[in-house]
N, C-alpha and C positions, 0 to 999 in steps of 0.2 A: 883662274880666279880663285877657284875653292883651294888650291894649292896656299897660293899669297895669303888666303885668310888663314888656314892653318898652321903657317911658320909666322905668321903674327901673332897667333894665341900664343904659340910655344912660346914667343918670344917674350911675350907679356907676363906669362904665368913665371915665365925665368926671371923678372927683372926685379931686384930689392926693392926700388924705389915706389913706396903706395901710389900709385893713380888714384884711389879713391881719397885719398885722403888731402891728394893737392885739388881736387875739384870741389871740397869744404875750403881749402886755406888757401886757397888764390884768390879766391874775392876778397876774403876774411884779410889778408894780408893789405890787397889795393883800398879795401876800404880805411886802413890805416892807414895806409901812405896818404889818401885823399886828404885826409884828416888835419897831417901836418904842413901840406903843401900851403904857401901861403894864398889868400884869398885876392890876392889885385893879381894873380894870372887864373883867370876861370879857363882859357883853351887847356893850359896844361892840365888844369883837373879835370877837364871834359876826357883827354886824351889820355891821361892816365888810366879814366876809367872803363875807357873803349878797349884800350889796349889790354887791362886785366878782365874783361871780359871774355874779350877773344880768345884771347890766352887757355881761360877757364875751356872754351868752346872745341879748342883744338887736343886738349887733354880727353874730352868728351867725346870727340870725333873718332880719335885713336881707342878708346876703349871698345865703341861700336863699331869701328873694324875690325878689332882685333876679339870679338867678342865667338865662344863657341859653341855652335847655333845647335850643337847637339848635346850639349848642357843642363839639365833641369835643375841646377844646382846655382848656390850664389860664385861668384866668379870673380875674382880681384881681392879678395881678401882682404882686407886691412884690419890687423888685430892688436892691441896692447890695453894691457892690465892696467887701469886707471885707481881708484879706489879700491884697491882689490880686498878690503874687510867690509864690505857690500855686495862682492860680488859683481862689479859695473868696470865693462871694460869699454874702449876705444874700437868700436868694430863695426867695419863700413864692407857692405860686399852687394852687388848686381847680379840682377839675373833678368829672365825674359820678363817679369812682369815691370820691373823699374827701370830697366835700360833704355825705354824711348822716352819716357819721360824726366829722364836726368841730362838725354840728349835735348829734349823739348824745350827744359829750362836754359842749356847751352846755347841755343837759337833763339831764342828770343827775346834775352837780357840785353844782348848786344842792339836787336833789332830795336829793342824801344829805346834805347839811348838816342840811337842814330836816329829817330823818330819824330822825338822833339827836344825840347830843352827845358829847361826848369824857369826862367826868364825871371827868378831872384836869386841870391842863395847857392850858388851851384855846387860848392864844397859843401855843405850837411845833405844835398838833393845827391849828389850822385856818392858820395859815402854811406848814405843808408840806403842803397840802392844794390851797392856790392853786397852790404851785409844780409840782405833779403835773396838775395843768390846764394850766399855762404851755406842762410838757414834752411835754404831749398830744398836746395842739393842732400844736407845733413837730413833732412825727413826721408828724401828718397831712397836715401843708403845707408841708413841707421840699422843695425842688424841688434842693439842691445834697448832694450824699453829705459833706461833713462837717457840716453842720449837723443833717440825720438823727442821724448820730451823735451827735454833740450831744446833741440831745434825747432819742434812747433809753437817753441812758446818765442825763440829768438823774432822770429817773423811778424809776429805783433807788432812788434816797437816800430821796426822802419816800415810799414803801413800804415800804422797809425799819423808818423810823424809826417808821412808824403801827401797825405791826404787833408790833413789838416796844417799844412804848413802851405802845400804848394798848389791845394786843390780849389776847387770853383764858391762860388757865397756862401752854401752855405755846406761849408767841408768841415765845421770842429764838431758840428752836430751829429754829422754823418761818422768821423772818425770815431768820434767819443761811443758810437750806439754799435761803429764797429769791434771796437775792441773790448764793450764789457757783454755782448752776445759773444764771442769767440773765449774770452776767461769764462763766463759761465760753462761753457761748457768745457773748457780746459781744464778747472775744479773737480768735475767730477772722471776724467780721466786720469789726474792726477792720486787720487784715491783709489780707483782700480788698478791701477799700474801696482802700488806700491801692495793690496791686495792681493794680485796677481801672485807677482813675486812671492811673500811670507806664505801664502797656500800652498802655492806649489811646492816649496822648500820644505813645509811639515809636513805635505802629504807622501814627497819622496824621503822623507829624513834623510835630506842633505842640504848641502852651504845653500846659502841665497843666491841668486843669478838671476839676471837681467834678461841672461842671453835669451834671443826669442825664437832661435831655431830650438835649443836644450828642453824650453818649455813646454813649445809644441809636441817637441818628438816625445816629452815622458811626463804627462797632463795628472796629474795628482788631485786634482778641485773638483768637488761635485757637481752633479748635473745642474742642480737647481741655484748654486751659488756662481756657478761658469756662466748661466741666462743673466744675472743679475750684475756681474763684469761687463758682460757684453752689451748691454745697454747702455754703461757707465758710460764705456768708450765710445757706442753708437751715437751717444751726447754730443759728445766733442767733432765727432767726423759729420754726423749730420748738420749740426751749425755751420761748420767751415764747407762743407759741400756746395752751399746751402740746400739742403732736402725742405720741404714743402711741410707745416706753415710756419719751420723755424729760418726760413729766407726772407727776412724783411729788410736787415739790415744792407742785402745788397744793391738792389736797387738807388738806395741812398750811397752806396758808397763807389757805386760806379760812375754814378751820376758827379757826384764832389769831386773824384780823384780828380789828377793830373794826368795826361795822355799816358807816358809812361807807367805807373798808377796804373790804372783799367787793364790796361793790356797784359802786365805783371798779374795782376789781381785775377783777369780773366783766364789766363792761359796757364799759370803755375800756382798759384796757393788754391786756387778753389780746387783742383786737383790731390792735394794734402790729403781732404777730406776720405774722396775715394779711394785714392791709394791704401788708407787707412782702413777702413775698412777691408778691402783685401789682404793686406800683409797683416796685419792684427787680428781682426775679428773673426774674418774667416780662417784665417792661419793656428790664432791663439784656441779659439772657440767653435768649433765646427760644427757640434752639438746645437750650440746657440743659435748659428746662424741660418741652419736648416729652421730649428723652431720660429723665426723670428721671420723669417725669409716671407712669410704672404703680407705680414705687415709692411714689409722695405716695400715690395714689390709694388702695394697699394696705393704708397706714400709717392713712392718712385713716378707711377699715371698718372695722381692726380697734380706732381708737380707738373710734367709734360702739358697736360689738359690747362691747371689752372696758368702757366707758364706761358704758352701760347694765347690764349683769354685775354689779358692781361698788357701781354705786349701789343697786340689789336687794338687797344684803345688809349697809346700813351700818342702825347704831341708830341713829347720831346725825341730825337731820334739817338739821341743816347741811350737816353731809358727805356727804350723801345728794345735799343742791344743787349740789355741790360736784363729784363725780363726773359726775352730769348736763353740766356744763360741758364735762370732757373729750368727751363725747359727740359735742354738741353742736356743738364747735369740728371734731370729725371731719369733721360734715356740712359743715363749710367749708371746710375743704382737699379735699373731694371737690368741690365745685364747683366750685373753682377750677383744679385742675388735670384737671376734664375739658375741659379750652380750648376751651370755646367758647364763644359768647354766654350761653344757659340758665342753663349752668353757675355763669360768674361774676357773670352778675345774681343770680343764687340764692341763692351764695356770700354774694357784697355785703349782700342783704338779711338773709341771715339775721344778719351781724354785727350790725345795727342791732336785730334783734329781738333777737336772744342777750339784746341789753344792755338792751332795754326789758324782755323779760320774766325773765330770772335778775334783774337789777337789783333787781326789784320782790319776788320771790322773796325774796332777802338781805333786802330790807328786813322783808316779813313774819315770815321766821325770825326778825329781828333784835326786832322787839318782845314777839315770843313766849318768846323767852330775858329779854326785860324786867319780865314779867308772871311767868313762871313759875320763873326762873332755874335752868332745864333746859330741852335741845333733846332729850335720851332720847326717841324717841316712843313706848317703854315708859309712860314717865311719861306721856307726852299722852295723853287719851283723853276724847270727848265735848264739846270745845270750841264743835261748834255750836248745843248747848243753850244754853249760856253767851253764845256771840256772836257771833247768827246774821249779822250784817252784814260783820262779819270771816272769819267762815269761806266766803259769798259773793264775797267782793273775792279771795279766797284760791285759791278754785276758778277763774276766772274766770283770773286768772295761770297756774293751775296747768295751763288747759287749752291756751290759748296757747304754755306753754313745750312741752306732747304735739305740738300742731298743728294744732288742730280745725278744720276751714269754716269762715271766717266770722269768726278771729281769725288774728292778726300773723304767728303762726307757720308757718301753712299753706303762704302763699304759696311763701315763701322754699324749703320743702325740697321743694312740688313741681316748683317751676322748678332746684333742686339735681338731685332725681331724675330729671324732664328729661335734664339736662345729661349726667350720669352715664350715663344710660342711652345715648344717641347716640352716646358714645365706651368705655365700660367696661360692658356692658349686664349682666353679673355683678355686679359690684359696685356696681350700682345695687340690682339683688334684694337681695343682702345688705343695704345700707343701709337697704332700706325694712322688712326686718327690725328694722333697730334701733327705727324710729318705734314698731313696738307693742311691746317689751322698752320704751320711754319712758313708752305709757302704762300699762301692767303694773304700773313701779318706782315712780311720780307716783300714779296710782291708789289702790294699795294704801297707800302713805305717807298718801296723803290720809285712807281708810276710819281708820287705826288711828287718827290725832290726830282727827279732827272727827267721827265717826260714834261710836256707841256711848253708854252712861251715863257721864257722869263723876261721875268720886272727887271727894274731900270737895277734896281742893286744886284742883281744875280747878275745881269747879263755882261758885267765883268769880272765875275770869278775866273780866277787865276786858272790854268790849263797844272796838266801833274808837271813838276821839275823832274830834272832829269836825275838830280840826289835823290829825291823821292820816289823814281821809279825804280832805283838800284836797293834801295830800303824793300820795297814789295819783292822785287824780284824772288828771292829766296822763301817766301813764303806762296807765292804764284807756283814757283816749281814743286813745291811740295806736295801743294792744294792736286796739281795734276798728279805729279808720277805718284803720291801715292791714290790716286783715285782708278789710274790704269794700273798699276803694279804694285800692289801690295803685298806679295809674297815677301820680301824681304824682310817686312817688319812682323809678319803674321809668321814663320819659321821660326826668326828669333824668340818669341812669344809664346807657341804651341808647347815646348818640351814643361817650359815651368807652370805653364797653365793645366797643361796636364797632370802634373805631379800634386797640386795644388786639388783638382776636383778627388785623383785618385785618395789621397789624403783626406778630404773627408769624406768619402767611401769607408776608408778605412774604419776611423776615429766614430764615423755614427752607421753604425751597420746594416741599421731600417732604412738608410738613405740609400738609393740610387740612381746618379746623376742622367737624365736624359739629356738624347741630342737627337736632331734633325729628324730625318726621318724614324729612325727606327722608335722616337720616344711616341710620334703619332700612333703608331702601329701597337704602341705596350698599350696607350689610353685608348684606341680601339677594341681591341682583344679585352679588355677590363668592361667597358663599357658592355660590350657582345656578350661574355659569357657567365663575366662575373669570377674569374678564379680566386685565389686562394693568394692572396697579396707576396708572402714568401715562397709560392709557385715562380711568381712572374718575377718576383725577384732574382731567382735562379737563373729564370733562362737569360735576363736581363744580361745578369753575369757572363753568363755561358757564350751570347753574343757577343758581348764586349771581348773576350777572349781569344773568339774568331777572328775579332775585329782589326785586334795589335796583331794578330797570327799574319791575317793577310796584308798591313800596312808594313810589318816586316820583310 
């Protein structure tokens, strides 16, 4: 096996033709074909757009095999001089932190087509459907700060227009409050970007560049003007996250979308956010994001806390899913900005889970509002008399998105708790609060829709189809093997996530990152004796050294 993955690297690293750049321009393309296809055959524009999805998925598939796990570097390169009297070129490149979620968006674009259907319209519904793949993919692999931009601003428009075009009563409300919370905060990333760039360039007196590895590696910008960036862009990444109390607008726009919609919305743009944070902020600004780090961290609880609150007391069993999200997404700015390895492995994984199990979630609600057209779980009651294989498929997500042993979810927030706990050992307690308020609110939702007699309208709901079980399957198998086996994605993961804490080790010198045990044991010895802060920093070091010595 390690043989066949390493004559596929080779193979890959040999071959002209970009991979990264056909998983931007194969949707980007299908969505143009959809475009011109004429409108009185909607199957072929359905099938057009299944089939350029997959398409996209199997480009995605062969990267992640062919990917090399002992890499801390970007990997696939894709490079051309675009504007080049700006300094802004065409450059798209993977490594462990973006590889599962470029694969994430691969798996899941597909799955929500085959999900439901758009029941007006189908050619502007699945053309801006590609295009929100296109601009995905482009945020996930974007290695030059205008092209990010680029792309996270592409994903607006076919959001906007899916949710208010194809979404529930009251969806223009919901789109309209979506799109001008995510421009606000787009505006001010837009101004640090282009900030960025001109500082950096006079502080090294050299050309201008985009590029975000160049920036990183040779950082020109003062301390206090680098905090003042970082914020800019923390703007933009925390609206689209949504971080706690600028998540308002999701609720509303989970609730409006179209099945499709949610599950997109759930499992890959709200993902944007974090990612950003990571490849940017802690990437661009390291400095910063140590300074900044008890405030994320604060924000990060109390979305968890007020996230779970919140979803306890909604009727509706969308918005119920809906609030979960905020949660959810808490638990990933809390690993992420406890810096250090645990942490952001934790963080990472949980993005990939978020999206496999809310995903699957959306979709379930989504058929339940199809059959019964109410999501009231007043109204639902007794469904697994009625369909006992659905309401199994049902549990099974439902315990995954809690976190049970032994499925998807687990892993992710114990390696989060970890992290938290080494650097914030409070507000890990707290967090791990939030996990049973998760399964309190999932629980009890559960009991009132599937447990009990159902009424006369329930007690013919439809059992799952056999199309509809082939739809979950792929997200079932995921929810498990990676809940039993997560080594594969946590190896691919480890070298860049490493390279990433070492890096701000480097770049802030007073920082150094804890992990696991040995960070309990530094705030012990602190606490006990009291030393000498760059004592303990030393030895801090000096461990860590033993540490790669004996992992070697």
């Amino acid at each position: 096996m390690t043989s066949t993955v390493t004559s596929l690297a080779t193979f890959a690293a040999a071959q002209p033709f970009p991979l990264l750049t056909a998983l931007v321009v194969l949707p980007a393309f299908g969505a143009l074909l959809v475009a011109v296809l004429p409108r009185r055959r909607p199957e072929s524009i359905r099938m057009t757009a299944l089939l350029t999805t997959m398409a996209t998925g199997a480009v995605a598939v062969y990267v992640l095999a062919a990917f090399d796990t002992a890499d801390a570097g970007f990997q696939f390169v894709s490079r051309q001089s675009w504007i080049s009297d700006f300094g802004i070129s065409w450059a798209l490149g993977v490594d462990g932190i973006s590889l599962f979620l470029v694969v994430l968006t691969a798996v899941i674009f597909p799955i929500a087509l085959l999900a439901s259907s758009p029941g007006h319209d189908p050619k502007p519904y699945y053309a801006w459907i590609l295009l929100l793949e296109a601009g995905s993919m482009g945020v996930f692999l974007a290695l030059d700060l205008f092209m990010f931009f680029v792309f996270f601003e592409i994903v607006l428009v076919p959001m906007y227009f899916l949710i208010g075009s194809w979404g529930h009563g009251n969806r223009v409300y919901a789109a309209m409050k979506f799109f001008l919370y995510t421009m606000f905060g787009s505006a001010f990333m837009l101004v640090a970007i282009l900030a960025t760039v001109l500082l950096n360039a006079q502080g090294n007196g050299s050309a201008v560049t985009f590029d975000i590895v160049e920036i990183a590696t040779n950082p020109a910008i003062a301390q206090n003007t680098a905090r003042w960036l970082f914020l800019a862009f923390a703007i933009a990444f925390a609206v689209k996250v949504p971080i706690f109390p600028v998540h308002t607008w999701l609720p509303d726009a989970h609730t409006e979308a179209p099945t499709a919609g949610s599950v997109i919305l759930a499992a890959v743009m709200l993902k944007l956010g974090t990612y950003g944070f990571i490849r940017f902020g802690l990437f661009l600004f390291p400095e910063a994001a140590v300074f900044f780090a008890p405030l994320f961290l604060t924000l990060g609880v109390a979305g968890i806390i007020y996230g779970a609150a919140v979803a306890a007391m909604q009727k509706d069993l969308k918005r119920l899913v809906a609030y979960s999200s905020v949660a959810h997404m808490g638990f990933i700015v809390l690993g992420i900005f406890a810096l250090n390895a645990e942490g952001l492995e934790g963080g990472i994984l949980q993005m990939v889970n978020h999206g496999i199990s809310t995903g699957a979630l959306f979709i379930l609600v989504g058929w339940i509002y199809e059959r019964r057209h109410t999501r009231q779980i007043a109204e639902l009651r007794g469904l697994q008399k009625a369909a006992p294989v659905f309401a199994a498929v049902f549990t099974v997500v439902m315990l995954s998105s809690i976190g049970v042993p032994g499925l998807n979810g687990f892993v992710g927030e114990f390696l989060t708790l970890i992290g938290a706990f080494a650097s914030a050992r409070w507000w890990a307690v707290v967090a791990a609060a939030g996990v049973i308020l998760a399964a309190i609110y999932l629980l009890w939702a559960y009991q009132r829709v599937f447990h009990g007699t159902p009424d006369e309208a329930n007690a013919d709901f439809r059992e799952l189809r056999w199309t509809e079980g082939l739809v979950m399957v792929p997200l079932l198998g995921l929810i498990v093997f990676m809940g039993v086996y997560p080594k594969p994605v946590l190896e691919r993961m480890e070298p860049a996530v490493d390279a990433l804490v070492a890096h701000i080790e480097r770049e802030v010198p007073d920082f150094t990152s804890t992990s696991g045990p040995e960070a309990t044991e530094d705030v012990e010895l602190s606490d006990v004796h009291g030393e000498d802060h760059a004592e303990e920093a030393d030895h801090a070091e000096d461990g860590s050294a033993d540490d790669e010595e004996v992992h070697e």
